[in-house]
C-alpha positions in Angstrom: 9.7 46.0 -47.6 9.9 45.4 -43.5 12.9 44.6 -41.8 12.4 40.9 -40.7 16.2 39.4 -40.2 19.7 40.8 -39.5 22.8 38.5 -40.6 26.0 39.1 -39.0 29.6 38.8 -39.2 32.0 37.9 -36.3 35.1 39.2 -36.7 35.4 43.3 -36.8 31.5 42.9 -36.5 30.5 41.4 -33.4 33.7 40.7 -31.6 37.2 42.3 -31.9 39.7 40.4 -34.6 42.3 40.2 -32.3 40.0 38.0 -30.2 40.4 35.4 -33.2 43.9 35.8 -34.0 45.5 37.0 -31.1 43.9 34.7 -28.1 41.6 31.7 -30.4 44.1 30.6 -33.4 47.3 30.9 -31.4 45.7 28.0 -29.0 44.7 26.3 -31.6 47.9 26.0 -33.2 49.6 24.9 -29.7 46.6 22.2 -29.4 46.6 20.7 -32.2 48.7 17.9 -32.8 48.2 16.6 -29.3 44.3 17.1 -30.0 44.6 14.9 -33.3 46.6 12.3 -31.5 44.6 11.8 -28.3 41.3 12.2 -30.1 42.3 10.1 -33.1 39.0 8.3 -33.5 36.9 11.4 -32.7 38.1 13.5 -35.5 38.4 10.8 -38.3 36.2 11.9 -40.6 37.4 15.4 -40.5 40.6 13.4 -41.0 39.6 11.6 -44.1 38.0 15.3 -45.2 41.9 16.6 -45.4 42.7 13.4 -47.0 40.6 14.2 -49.9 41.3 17.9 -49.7 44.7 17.5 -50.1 44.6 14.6 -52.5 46.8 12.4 -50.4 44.7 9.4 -49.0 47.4 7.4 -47.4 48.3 10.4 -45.2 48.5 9.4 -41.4 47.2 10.8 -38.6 50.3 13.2 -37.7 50.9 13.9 -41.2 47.2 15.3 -41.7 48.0 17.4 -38.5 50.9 19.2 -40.5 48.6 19.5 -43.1 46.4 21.8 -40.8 48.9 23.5 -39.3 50.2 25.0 -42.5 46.7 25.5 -44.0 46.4 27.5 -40.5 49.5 29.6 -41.9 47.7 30.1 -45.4 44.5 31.7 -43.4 42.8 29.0 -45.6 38.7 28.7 -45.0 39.2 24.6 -45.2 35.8 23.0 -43.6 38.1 20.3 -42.1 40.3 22.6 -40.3 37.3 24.8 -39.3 35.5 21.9 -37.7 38.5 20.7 -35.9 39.5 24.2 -34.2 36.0 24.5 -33.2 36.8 21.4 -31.1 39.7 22.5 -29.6 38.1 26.0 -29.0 35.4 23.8 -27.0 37.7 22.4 -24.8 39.2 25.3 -24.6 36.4 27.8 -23.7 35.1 24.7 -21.5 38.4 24.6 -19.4 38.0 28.2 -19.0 41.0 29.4 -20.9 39.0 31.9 -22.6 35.4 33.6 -23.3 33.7 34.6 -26.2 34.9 38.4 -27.0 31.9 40.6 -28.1 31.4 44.6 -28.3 30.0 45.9 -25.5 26.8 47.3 -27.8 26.8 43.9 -29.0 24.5 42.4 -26.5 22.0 44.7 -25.8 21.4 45.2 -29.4 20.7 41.3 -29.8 18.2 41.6 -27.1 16.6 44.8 -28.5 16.6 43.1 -32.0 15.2 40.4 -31.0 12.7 42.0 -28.6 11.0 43.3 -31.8 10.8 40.6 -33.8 13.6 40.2 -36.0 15.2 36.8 -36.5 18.9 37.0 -36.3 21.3 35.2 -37.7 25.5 34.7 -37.8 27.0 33.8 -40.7 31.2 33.5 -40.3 34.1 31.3 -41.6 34.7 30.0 -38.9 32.5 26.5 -38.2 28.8 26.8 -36.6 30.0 25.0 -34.0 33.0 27.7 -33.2 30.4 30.4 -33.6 28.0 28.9 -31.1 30.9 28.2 -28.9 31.8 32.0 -28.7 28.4 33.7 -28.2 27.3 31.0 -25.8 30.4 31.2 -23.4 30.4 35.3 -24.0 31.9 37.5 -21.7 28.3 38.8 -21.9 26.9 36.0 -20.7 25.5 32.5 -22.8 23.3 35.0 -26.2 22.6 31.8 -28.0 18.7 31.9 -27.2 19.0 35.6 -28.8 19.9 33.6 -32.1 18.0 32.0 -34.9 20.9 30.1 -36.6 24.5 30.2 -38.0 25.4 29.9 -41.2 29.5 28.7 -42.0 31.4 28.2 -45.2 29.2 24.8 -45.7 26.8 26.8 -47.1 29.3 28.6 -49.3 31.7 31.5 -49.8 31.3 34.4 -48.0 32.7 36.6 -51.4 29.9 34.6 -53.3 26.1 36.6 -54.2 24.8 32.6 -54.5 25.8 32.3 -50.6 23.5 34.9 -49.5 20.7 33.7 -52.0 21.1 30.5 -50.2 20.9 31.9 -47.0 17.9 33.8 -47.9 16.3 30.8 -49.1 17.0 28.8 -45.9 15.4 31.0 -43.6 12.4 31.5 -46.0 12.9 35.1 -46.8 13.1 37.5 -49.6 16.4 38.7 -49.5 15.3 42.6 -49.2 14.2 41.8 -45.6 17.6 40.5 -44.5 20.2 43.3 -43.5 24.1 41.8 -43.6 26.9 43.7 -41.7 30.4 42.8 -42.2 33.5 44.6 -42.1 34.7 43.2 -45.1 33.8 45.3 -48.7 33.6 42.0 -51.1 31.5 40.3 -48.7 28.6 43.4 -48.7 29.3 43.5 -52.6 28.2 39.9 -52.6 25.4 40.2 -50.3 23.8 43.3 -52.0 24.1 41.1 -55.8 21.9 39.1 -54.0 19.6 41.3 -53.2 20.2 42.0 -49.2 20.3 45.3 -47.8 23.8 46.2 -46.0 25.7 47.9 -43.4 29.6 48.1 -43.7 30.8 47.2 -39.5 33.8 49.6 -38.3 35.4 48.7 -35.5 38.5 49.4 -33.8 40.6 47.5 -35.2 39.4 47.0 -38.7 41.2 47.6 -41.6 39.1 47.4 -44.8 38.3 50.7 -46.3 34.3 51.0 -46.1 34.0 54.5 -48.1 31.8 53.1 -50.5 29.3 51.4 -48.2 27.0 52.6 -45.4 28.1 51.8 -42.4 27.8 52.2 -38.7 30.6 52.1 -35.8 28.0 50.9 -33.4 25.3 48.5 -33.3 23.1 51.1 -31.4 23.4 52.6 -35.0 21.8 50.6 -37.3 18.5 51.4 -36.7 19.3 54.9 -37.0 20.8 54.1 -40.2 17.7 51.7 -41.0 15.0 54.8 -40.3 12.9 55.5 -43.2 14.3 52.6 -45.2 11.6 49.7 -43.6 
């Protein structure tokens, strides 16, 4: 069955992890209290989303900020916190404190894939609106036109086979004519249960052990790695 949509990764895929933990998380740790206190009305219903997340509804405005701040130190997926560090990152890449961190491979690979047809699509933990944020204010330039749609924890768990179904469902797609890369070996377990082919992503950088999963080092490698298999 043909080739018809790639679905990618961000971090160790696309763009470096220590983009996202060494330049984007750090600011928005420093920005965040401040953001919540300035931009109090703005980010009230992501507000009242930690307030049933943590099952404290009487928490105030600062007190759901702490709430963030240590769900940042627990590396937890929370949609809440997601959404609001994809503000700050907006601010932040609009200010000019930073640009979107991508492979060098990574854009002319987009342009090639999408040159031929193939729909493609980014599916991350972090929010759609921190992912559009990143490829559109690139140190390769704005990609977004490049891309059909993102996909973030909304639509569930990345370690889930029912996430990828339902990603395979949105874009109207049998699941054999999607191709996921990831660096991350429970993820590409989950998308090949649901039926998706797969590419493990090794990067510098990357620490999962990909052994058990083709892979590719490069992006200028996948349709090497895809020959014969369309």
């Amino acid at each position: 069955m043909n080739l018809a949509a790639i679905l990618l990764d961000i971090e160790g895929t696309t763009s470096s992890v220590s983009f996202v933990y060494d330049v984007l998380f750090p600011d928005a740790r420093r920005q965040l209290a401040g953001y919540v206190a300035a931009q109090e009305a703005e980010v009230a219903p992501i507000l009242d989303e930690v307030r049933s997340e943590a099952g404290q509804p009487g928490l105030t405005a600062a007190e759901c900020a702490d709430v963030l701040l240590r769900w940042m130190d627990e590396d937890r997926k929370a949609a809440p916190l997601k959404a609001l560090q994809g503000m700050i990152w907006r601010d932040g890449y609009a200010a000019g404190r930073y640009r979107g961190h991508v492979f060098p491979d990574v854009a002319p690979a987009l342009r090639r894939w999408a040159g031929r047809g193939l729909a493609i699509y980014i599916y991350s933990s972090g929010s759609v609106e921190a992912q559009k944020l990143l490829f559109g204010h690139s140190a390769a330039g704005d990609l977004t036109p490049l891309l059909s749609g993102h996909f973030d924890t909304r639509t569930g768990g990345k370690k889930e086979p029912s996430s990828y179904a339902a990603i395979a469902r949105a874009v109207g797609l049998p699941p054999a004519r999607i191709l996921f890369l990831s660096d991350n070996p429970e993820e590409l377990d989950a998308a090949r249960a649901a039926g998706l082919r797969i590419l493990g992503s090794i990067r510098p950088g990357n620490t999962y052990d990909l052994a058990a999963f083709p892979s590719v080092c490069a992006f200028d490698e996948v349709d090497e790695a895809l020959a014969g298999t369309a």
